[in-house]
Legacy VTK file of the C-alpha trace (Angstrom):
# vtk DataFile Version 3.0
C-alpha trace
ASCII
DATASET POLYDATA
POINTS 395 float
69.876 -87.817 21.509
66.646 -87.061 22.425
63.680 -88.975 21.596
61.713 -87.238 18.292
58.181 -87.871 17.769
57.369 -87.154 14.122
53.707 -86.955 14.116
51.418 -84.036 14.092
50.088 -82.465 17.214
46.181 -83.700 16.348
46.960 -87.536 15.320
45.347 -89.920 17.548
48.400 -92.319 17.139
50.811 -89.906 18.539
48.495 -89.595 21.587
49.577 -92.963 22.634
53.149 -92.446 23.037
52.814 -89.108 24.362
50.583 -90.041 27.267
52.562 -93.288 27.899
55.546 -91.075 27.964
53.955 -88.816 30.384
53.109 -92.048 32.732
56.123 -93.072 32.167
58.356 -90.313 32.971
60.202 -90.395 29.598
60.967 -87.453 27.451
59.559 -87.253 24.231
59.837 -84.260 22.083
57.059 -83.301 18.889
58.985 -82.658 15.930
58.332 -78.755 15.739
56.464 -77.463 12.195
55.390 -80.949 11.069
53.133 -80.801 8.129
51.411 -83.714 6.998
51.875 -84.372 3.254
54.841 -82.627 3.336
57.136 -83.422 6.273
56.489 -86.895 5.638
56.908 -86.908 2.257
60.692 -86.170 2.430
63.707 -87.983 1.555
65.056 -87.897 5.473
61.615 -89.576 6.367
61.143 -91.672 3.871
64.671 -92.954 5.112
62.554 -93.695 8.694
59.498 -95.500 7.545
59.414 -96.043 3.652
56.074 -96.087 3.764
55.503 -92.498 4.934
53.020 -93.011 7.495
53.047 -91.058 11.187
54.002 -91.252 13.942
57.830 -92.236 14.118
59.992 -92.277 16.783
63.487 -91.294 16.249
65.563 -93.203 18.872
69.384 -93.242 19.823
69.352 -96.683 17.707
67.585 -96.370 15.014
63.703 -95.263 14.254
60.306 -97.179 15.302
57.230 -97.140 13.023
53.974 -98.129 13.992
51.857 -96.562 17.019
51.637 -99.400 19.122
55.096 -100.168 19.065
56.121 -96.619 19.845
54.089 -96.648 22.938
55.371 -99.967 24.209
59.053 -99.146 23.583
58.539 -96.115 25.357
56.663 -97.906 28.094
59.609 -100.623 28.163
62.057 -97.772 28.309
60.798 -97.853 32.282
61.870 -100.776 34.412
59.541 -102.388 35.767
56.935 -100.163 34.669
53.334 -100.366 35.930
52.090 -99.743 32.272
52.235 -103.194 31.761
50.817 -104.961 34.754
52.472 -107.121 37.859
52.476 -110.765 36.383
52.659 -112.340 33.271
48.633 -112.884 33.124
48.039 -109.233 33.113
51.311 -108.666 30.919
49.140 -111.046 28.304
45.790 -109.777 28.758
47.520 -106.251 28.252
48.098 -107.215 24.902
44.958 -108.686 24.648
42.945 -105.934 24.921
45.580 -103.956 23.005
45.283 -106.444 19.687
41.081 -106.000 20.517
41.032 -102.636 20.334
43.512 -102.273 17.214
41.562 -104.675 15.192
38.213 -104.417 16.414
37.651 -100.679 17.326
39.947 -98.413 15.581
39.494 -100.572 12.428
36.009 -101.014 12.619
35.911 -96.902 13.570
38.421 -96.196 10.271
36.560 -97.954 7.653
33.489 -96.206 8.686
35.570 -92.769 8.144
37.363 -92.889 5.715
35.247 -93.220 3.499
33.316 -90.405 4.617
36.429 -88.088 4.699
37.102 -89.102 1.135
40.209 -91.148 1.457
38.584 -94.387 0.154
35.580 -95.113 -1.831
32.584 -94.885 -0.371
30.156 -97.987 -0.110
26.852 -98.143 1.841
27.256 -101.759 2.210
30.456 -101.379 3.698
29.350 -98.641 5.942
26.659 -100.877 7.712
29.236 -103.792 8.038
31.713 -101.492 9.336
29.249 -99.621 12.258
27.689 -103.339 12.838
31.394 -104.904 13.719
32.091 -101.922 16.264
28.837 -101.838 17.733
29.406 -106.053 18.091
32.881 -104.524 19.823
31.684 -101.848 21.876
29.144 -104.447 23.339
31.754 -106.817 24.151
33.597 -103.738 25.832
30.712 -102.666 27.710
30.126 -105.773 28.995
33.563 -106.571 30.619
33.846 -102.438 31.900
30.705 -102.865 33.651
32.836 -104.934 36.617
36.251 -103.370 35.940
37.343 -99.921 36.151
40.276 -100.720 33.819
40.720 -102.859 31.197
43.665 -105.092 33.869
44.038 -105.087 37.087
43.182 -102.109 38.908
45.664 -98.964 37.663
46.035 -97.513 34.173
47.784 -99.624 31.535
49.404 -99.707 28.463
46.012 -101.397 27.147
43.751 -98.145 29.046
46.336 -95.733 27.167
45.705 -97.396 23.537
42.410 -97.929 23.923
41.249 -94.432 24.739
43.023 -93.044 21.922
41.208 -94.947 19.731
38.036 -94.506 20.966
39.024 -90.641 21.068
38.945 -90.880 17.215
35.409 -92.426 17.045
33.722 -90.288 19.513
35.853 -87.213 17.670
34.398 -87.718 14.785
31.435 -89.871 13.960
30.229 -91.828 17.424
28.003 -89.234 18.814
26.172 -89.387 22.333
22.774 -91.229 20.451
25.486 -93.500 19.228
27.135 -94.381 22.345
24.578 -94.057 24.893
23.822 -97.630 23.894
27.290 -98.433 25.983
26.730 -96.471 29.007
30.097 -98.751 30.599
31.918 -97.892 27.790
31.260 -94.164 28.022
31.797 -93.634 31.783
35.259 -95.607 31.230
36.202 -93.098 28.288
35.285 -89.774 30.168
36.516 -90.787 33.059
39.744 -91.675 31.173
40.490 -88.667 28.972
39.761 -86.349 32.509
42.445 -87.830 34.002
46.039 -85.289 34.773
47.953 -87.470 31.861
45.610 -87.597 29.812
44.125 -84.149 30.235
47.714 -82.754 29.582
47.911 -84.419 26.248
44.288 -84.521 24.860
43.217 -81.390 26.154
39.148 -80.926 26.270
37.438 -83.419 24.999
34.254 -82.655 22.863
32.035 -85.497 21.551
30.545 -84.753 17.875
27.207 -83.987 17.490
26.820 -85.639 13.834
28.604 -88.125 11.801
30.418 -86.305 8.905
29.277 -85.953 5.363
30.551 -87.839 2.640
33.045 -85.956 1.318
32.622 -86.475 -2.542
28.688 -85.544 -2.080
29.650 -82.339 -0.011
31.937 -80.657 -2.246
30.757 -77.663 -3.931
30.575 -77.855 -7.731
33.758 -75.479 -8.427
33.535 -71.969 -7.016
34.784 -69.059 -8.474
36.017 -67.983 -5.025
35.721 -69.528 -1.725
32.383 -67.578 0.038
33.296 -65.290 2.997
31.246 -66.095 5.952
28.977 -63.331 6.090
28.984 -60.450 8.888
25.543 -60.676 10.852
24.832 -56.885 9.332
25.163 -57.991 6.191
22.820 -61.188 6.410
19.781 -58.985 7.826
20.245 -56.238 4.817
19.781 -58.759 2.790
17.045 -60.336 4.132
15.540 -56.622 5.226
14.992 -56.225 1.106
11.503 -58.101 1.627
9.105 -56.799 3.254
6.760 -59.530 5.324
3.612 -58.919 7.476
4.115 -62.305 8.710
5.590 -62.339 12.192
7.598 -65.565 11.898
8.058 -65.802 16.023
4.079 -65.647 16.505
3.489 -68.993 14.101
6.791 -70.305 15.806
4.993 -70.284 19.049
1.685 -71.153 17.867
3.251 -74.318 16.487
5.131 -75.186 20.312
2.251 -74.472 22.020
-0.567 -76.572 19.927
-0.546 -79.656 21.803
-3.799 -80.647 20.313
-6.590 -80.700 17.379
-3.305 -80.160 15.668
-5.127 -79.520 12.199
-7.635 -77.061 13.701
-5.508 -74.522 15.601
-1.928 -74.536 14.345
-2.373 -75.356 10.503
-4.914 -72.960 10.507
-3.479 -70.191 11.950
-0.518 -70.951 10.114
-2.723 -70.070 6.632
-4.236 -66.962 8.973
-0.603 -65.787 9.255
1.089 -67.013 6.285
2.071 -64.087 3.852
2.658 -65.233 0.417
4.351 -62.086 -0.620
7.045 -61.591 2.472
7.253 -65.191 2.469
8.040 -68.528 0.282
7.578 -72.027 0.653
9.725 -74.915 -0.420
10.236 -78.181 -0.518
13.573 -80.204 -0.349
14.160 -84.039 -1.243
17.313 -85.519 -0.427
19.269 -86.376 -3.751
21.272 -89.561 -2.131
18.466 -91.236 -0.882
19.429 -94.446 -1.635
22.751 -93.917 0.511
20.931 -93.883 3.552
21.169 -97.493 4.836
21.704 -96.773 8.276
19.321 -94.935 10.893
20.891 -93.164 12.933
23.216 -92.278 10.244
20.541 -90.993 8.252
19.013 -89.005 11.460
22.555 -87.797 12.450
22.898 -86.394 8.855
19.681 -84.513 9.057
20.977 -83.100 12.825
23.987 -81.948 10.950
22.086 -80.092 8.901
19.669 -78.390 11.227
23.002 -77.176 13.037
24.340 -75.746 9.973
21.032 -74.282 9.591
21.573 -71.929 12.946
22.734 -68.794 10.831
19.180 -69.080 9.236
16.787 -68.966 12.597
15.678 -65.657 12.373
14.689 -66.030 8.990
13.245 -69.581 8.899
11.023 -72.772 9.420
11.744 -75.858 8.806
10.500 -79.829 9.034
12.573 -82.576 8.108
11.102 -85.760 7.787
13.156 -88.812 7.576
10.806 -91.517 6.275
10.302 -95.762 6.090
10.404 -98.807 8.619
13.392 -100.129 6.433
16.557 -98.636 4.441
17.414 -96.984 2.490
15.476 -94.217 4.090
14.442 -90.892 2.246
14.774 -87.559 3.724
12.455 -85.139 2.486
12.199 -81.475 4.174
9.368 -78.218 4.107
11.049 -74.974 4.569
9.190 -71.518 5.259
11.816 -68.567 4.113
11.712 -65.269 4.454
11.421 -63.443 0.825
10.757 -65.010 -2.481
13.946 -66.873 -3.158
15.788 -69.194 -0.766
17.930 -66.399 0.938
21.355 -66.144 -0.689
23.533 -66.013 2.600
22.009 -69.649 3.347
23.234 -70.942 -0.184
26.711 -69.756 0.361
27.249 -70.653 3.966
25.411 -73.833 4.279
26.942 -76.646 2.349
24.257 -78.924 2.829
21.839 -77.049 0.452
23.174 -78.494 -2.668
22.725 -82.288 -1.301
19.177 -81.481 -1.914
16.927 -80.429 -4.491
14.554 -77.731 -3.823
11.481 -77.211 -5.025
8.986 -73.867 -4.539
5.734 -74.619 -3.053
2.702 -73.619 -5.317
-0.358 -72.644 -2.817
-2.611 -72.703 -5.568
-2.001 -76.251 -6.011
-4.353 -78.012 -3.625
-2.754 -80.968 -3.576
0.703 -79.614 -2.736
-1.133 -77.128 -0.121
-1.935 -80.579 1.643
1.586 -81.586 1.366
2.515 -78.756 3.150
-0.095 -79.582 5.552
0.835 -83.069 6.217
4.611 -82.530 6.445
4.255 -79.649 9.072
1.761 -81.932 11.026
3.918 -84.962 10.712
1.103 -86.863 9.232
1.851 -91.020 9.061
1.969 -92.615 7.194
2.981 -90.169 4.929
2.721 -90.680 1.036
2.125 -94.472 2.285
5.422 -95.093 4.507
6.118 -94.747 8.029
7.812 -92.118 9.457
11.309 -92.945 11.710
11.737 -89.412 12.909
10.121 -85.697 12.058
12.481 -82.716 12.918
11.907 -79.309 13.341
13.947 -76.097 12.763
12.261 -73.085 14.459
LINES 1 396
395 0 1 2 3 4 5 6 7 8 9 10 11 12 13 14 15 16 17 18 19 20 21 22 23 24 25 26 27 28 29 30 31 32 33 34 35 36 37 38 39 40 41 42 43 44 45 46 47 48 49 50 51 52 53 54 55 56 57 58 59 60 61 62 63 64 65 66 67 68 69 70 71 72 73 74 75 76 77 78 79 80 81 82 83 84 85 86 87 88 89 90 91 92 93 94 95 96 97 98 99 100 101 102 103 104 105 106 107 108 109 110 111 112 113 114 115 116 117 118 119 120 121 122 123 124 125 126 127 128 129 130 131 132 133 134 135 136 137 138 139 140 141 142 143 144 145 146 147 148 149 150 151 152 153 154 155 156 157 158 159 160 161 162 163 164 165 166 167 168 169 170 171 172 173 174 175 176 177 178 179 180 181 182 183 184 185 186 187 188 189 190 191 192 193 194 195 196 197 198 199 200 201 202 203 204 205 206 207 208 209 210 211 212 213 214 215 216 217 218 219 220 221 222 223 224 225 226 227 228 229 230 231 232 233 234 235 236 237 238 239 240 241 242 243 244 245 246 247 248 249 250 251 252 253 254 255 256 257 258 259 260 261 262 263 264 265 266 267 268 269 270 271 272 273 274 275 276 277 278 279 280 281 282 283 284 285 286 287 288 289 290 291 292 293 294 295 296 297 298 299 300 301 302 303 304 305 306 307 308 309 310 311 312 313 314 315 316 317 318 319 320 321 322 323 324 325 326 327 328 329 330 331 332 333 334 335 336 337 338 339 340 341 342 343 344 345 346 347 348 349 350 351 352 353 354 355 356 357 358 359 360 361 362 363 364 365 366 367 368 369 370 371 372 373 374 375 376 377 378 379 380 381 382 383 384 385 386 387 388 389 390 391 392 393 394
């Protein structure tokens, strides 16, 4: 009998035994047309681990539950394999690092997730504790790979193979390059790592995110009829093609890059030369989960995520995002130039972020929200008495 992996072909768990298998010269089959929720929720599997979690390996005697232990049977399946070291020191600092980066990466890395992905409450408090304790890891990391090439000795190892899985998942999903640049050791380990033959073979590419995910309950839309269609790129300039503007949106765009001083006297301005109230609206947006932002660069990788989402909009649009105080929570506030009266319909269907914000229309009349505008383009600080941490801008 062969040996089964029952895992999907994405899980960062099964990546352990694969790639030790590959090192290893063992042959370990994916279960063909798994499907999590399902596959696992059977009575045949259920038989295997009780608890229905992935992976399992289905062995000749018996099954084996539990991602680290699949990867060191496999490795063990080898005689003498170099997976796990030469001696009995590096046999036990193996398993060192493998307990370290089980408990105090992938851990540390899940109950920062999970939350966000909706599979466990979500707590700010909990959030910062979490991202503290791996940072407090990932220092202690960086430190030791900043004389070692590997985590034992001077080959791949059983502890290399588990530990780049895991930090696969983080810098998959929520540790992006502002995040990790702060463990440059750590970073040249893990790309140097994943572009290696067995590793390539089982990972594939490997992308870093750009922004830490949303929280899943906050994202959610509030029950639509239908799930939108992405809209065809004809379809999004008919309907923006319905107003008519005088204002050329590229020629304040450029005005705005190029204005590298008396900031107040050129570029606002000529922005209230150009502006055109009737082709064009103004709006502001406030955050509605302010007090959820407890963490920075959270909070400014949450804004990046939305700017990115914001990409379908370009032609079309302006926008500042300020993110704003010297302590948390931090508030995110936001001025957005759009073309036509109303905020274009293509952007409220395609870009989930909208809704995490309320929006407000700009009334030019009103001098004192005219100066608003004014400030929040200029990145005035403070502004409305706090400091800003960051000012972004979508153009």
């Amino acid at each position: 009998m062969a040996l089964v992996l029952h895992s999907g072909n994405t899980n960062s768990n099964a990546f352990k035994t694969l790639i030790a298998a590959e090192y290893s010269g063992i042959q370990v089959e994916l279960v063909k047309n798994f499907e999590m929720g399902v596959s696992n929720k059977t009575p045949e599997f259920l038989k295997m681990n009780p608890l229905g979690k992935i992976p399992v390996l289905e062995t000749p005697d018996g099954p084996v539950f539990e991602s680290n232990a699949i990867a060191r049977y496999v490795t063990r399946l080898k005689s003498d394999n170099p997976l796990y070291g030469s001696s009995l020191i590096d046999y036990a600092q193996i398993e060192q690092w493998i307990d370290f980066s089980t408990t105090e990466i992938d851990s540390n890395i899940r109950r920062w997730l999970y939350p966000r992905f909706g599979l466990m409450p979500y707590l700010p408090p909990v959030e910062e504790t979490a991202i503290s304790a791996l940072k407090r890891a990932l220092g202690a990391l960086n430190m030791h790979l900043a004389s070692n090439t590997y985590l034992v000795g001077h080959s791949v190892t059983l502890a290399d193979i588990i530990m780049v899985c895991n930090l696969w998942f983080g810098f998959f999903f929520a540790m992006t390059k502002s995040f990790t640049s702060e463990f440059p050791h750590v970073e040249r380990y893990f790309w140097t790592m994943v572009n290696q033959p067995n590793f390539h073979k089982i990972l594939g590419e490997v992308k870093q995110t750009e922004a830490v995910p949303p929280i899943q309950s906050a994202k959610k839309p509030s029950q639509p009829k239908e799930p939108a269609k992405p809209k065809l790129k004809n379809e999004i300039k008919k309907e923006v093609k319905e107003e008519p503007a005088k204002m050329i949106l590229d020629d304040w765009k450029r005005l705005y890059s190029n204005t590298k001083t008396n900031f107040r006297e050129v570029a606002i301005k000529g922005f209230w030369d150009m502006y055109d109230p009737e082709g064009y609206s103004l709006w502001f947006c406030d955050y509605k989960y302010n007090d959820e932002n407890t963490v920075s660069f959270v909070t400014l990788n949450k804004v990046g995520g939305f700017l990115q989402r914001m990409d379908l909009a370009r032609k079309y649009a302006f926008g500042k995002m300020l993110v704003i105080g010297s302590e948390s929570p931090f508030k995110v506030k936001g001025l957005w130039l759009f073309r036509g009266q109303d905020i274009p319909q293509f952007v409220l269907d395609e870009c989930y972020d909208m809704e995490l914000y309320e929006w407000v229309k700009v009334d030019i009349s009103d001098k004192a929200q005219k100066e608003r505008v004014n400030q929040m383009i200029e990145d005035q600080e403070p502004f409305e008495g706090e400091a800003l941490l960051d000012a972004k801008c979508f153009k």
